[in-house]
C-alpha positions in Angstrom: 123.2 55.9 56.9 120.8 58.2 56.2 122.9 59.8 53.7 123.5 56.7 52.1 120.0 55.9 51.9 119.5 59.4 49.7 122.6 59.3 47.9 122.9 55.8 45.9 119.8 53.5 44.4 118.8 50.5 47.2 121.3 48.1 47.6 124.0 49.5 45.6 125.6 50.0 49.4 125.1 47.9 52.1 126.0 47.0 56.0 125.6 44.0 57.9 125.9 44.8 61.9 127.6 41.6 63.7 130.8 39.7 64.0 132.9 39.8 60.8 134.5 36.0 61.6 130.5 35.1 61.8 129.3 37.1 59.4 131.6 37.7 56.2 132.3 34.0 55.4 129.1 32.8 54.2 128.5 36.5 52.4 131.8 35.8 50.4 131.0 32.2 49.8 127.5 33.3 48.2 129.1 35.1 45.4 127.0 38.3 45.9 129.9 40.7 46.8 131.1 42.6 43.9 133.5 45.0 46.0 134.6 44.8 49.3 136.6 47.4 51.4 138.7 46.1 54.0 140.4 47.6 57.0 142.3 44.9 59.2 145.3 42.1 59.0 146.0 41.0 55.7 145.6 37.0 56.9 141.6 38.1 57.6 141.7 39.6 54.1 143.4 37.4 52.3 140.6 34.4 54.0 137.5 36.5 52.5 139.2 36.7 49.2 139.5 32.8 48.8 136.3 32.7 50.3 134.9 34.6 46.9 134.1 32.2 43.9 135.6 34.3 41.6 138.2 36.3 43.8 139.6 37.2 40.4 136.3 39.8 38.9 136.1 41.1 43.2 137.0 44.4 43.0 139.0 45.0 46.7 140.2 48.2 48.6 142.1 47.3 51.0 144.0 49.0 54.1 146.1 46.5 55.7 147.3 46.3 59.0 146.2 50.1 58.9 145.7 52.4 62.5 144.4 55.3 62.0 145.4 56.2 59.0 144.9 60.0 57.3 142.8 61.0 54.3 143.8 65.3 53.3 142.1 66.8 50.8 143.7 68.3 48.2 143.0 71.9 48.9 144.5 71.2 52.6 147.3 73.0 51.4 146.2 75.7 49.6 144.9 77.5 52.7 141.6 78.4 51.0 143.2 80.0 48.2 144.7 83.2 50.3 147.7 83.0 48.9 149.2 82.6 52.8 151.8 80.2 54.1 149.9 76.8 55.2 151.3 75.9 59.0 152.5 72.6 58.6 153.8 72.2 61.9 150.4 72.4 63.1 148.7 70.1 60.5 151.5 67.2 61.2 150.9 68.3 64.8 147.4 67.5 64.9 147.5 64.7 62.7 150.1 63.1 65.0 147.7 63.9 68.3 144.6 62.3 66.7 146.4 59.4 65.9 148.0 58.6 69.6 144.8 59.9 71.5 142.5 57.4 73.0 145.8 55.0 72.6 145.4 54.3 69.3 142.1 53.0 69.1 139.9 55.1 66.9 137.9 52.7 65.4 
């Protein structure tokens, strides 16, 4: 958070700590969100959109139904410009063992 906190003017990015199904609905309902990022079930998504007075000017980035899902960066494959052969084996290895470790449930 501390990052944050350096990073962007105060209150451009914020976090609320608590139940989402206690939390979010009354946040939506007050009109104050202008972007909301969502990882979860698309029902639970689709119930804060309505929730927004003017769902339509939300801007949403959402990852539905998502587990665990991968971000690579684009110079993942250019082995840091070396010219050498990237192991993909290894990097769909890993990425496959990060995903199934702790049985499934990273977040």
């Amino acid at each position: 958070l501390e990052a944050f906190q350096k990073s962007f003017p105060r209150g451009t990015i914020n976090f609320i700590s608590g139940s989402g199904r206690v939390t979010m609905p009354p946040l939506m309902k007050s009109g104050k969100v202008d972007a909301l990022a969502f990882i979860g079930a698309s029902s639970a998504a689709d119930r804060l959109i309505k929730d927004h007075p003017e769902p339509h000017r939300l801007k949403v980035f959402l990852q539905l139904e998502a587990k665990n899902f991968g971000v690579y960066m684009p110079n993942l494959f250019d082995n840091g410009g070396t010219g050498d052969q990237v192991d993909l084996d290894t990097i769909l290895k890993e990425t496959v063992a990060g995903t199934l470790s702790y049985n499934g449930q990273r977040c």
